[in-house]
C-alpha positions in Angstrom: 7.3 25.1 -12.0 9.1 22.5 -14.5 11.5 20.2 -13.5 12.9 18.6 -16.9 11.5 15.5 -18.5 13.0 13.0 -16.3 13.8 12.7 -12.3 15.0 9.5 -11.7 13.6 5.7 -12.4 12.8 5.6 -8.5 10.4 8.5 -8.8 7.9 6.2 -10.6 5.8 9.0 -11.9 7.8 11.8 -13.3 9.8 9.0 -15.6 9.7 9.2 -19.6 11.7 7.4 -20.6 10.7 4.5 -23.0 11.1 1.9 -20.7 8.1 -0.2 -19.8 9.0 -1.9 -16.9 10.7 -2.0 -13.9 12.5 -4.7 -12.4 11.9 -5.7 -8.8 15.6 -4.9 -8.5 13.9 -1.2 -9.7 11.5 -1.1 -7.1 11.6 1.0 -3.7 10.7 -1.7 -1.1 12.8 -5.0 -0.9 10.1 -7.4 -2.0 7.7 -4.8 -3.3 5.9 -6.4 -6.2 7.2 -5.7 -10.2 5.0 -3.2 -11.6 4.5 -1.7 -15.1 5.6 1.8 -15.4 3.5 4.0 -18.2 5.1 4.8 -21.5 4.9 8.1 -21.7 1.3 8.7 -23.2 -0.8 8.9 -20.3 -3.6 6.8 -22.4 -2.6 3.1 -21.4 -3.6 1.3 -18.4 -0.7 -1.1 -17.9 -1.7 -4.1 -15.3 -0.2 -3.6 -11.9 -1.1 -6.8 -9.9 -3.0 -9.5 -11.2 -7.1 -8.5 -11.9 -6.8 -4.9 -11.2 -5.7 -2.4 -14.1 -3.5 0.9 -12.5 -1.5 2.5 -14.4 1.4 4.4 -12.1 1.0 7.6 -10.7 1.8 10.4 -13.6 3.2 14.2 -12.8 -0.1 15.2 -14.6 -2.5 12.9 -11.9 -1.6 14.8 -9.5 -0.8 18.8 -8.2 2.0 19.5 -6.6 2.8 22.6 -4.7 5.9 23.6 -3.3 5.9 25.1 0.2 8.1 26.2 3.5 9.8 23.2 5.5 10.4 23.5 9.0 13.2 21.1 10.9 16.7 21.1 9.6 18.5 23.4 7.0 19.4 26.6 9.2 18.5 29.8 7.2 17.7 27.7 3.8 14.1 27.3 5.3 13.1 30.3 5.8 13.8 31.4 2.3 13.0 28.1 0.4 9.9 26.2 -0.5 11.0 22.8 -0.2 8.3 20.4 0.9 6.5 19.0 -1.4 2.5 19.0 -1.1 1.4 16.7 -3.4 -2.7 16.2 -3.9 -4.7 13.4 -5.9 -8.0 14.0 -6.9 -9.8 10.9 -6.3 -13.3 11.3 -7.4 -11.9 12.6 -10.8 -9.0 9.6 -11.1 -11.1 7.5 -13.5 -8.0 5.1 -14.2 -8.4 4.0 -11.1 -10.9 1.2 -11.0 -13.6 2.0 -8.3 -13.0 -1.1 -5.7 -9.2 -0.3 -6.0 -10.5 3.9 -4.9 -13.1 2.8 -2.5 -9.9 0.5 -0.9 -7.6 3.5 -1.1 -10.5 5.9 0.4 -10.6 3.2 3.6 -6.7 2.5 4.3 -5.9 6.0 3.9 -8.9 8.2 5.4 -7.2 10.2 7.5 -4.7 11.9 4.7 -8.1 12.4 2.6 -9.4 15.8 2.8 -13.1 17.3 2.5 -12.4 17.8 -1.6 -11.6 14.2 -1.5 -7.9 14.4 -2.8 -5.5 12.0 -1.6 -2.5 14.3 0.5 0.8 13.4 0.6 3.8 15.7 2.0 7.7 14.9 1.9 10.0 17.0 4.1 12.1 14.5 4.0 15.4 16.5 2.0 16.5 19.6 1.6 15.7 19.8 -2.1 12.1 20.2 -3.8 13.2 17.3 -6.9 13.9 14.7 -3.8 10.9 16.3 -1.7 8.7 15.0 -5.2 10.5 12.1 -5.9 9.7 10.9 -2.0 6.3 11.8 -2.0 5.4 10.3 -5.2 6.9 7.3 -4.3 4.5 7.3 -0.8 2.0 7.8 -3.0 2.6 5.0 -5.7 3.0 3.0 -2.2 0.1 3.8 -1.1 -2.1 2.5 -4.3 0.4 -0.6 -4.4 -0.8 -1.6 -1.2 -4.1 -1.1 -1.7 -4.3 -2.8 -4.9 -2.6 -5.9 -3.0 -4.9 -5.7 -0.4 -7.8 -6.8 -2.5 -6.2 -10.0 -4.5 -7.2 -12.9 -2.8 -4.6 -15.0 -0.6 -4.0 -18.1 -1.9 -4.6 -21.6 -0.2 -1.3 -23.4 1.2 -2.6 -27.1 1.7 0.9 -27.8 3.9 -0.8 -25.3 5.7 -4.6 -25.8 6.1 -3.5 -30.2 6.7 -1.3 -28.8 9.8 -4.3 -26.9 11.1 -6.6 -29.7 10.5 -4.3 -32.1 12.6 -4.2 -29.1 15.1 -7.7 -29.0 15.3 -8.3 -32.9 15.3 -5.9 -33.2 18.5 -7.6 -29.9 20.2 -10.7 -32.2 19.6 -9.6 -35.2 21.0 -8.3 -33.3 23.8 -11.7 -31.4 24.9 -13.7 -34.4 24.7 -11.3 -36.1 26.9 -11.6 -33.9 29.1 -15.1 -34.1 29.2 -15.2 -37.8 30.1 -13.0 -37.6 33.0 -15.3 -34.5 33.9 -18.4 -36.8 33.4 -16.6 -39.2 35.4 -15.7 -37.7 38.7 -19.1 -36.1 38.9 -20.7 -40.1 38.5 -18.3 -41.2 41.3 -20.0 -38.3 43.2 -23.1 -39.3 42.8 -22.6 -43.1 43.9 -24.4 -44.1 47.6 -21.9 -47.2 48.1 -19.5 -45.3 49.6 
């Protein structure tokens, strides 16, 4: 099945257009980090966050079958495949670099079958172009969030000085409390009394 060169910009695999990038405006999530979309030749690994090198998810990473929906759409799902079954092989997705995979295999185990592809569904619309458009999207999330799971966070000294003063006064406090502690077991013991 063919759907025509080019989906939409918010499909962020089926796109080939000559556009590079997408704008954070372009992006699905609000406050999804600005990625680099390929440029149409499948050959370049365009940097997606910071050390790792992913490339987004093509039409030709993945297979994509088309299949019955249940839920809404009265008799248009019993005569339409509309749900989109999308599968990533991820043993044999070698632009993925292997921390990024091994990540991916972890967050996501329970969508990874025996074959080890990556499953993603969309019943989501009534159509099969929005069914594909949703599911790669999930998927794209899904390596996203994975990929931004391994950068390291970075150090807020605001931060770590408030939790030092925190610490300093939880300090204080204990051993405080341990001297009054100390204290009215020594009155215990005196004989005067």
């Amino acid at each position: 099945l063919r759907l025509g060169p080019s989906i939409s910009r918010q499909s962020l695999s089926c796109s080939s257009s000559s556009s590079s990038e997408v704008t954070a405006s372009d992006a699905e999530a609000p406050g999804a980090p600005a990625t680099e979309v390929e440029s149409g030749s499948g050959d370049e690994d365009a940097p997606v966050l910071g050390v790792y090198h992913v490339r987004r998810v093509a039409r030709e990473d993945v297979e994509v079958k088309f299949i019955r929906s249940g839920g809404a759409g009265g008799q248009n799902v019993n005569k339409v495949n509309t749900k989109a079954d999308v599968r990533l092989a991820l043993r044999e997705a070698d632009w993925i670099p292997e921390e990024v995979r091994k990540q991916l295999m972890r967050r996501e185990k329970n969508r990874i079958n025996k074959e080890g592809e990556l499953v993603v569904a969309s019943t989501k619309h009534r159509t099969q172009k929005k069914n594909l458009e949703d599911a790669m999207g999930k998927l794209q999330r899904f390596l996203d969030d994975a990929v931004t799971s391994l950068l390291p966070i970075e150090a807020n000294p605001e931060k770590e000085k408030r939790i030092k003063k925190k610490m300093k006064k939880a300090n204080e406090k204990r051993l405080d409390n341990k001297k009054k502690h100390a204290m009215k077991k020594k009155e215990r013991r005196r004989k005067d009394w």
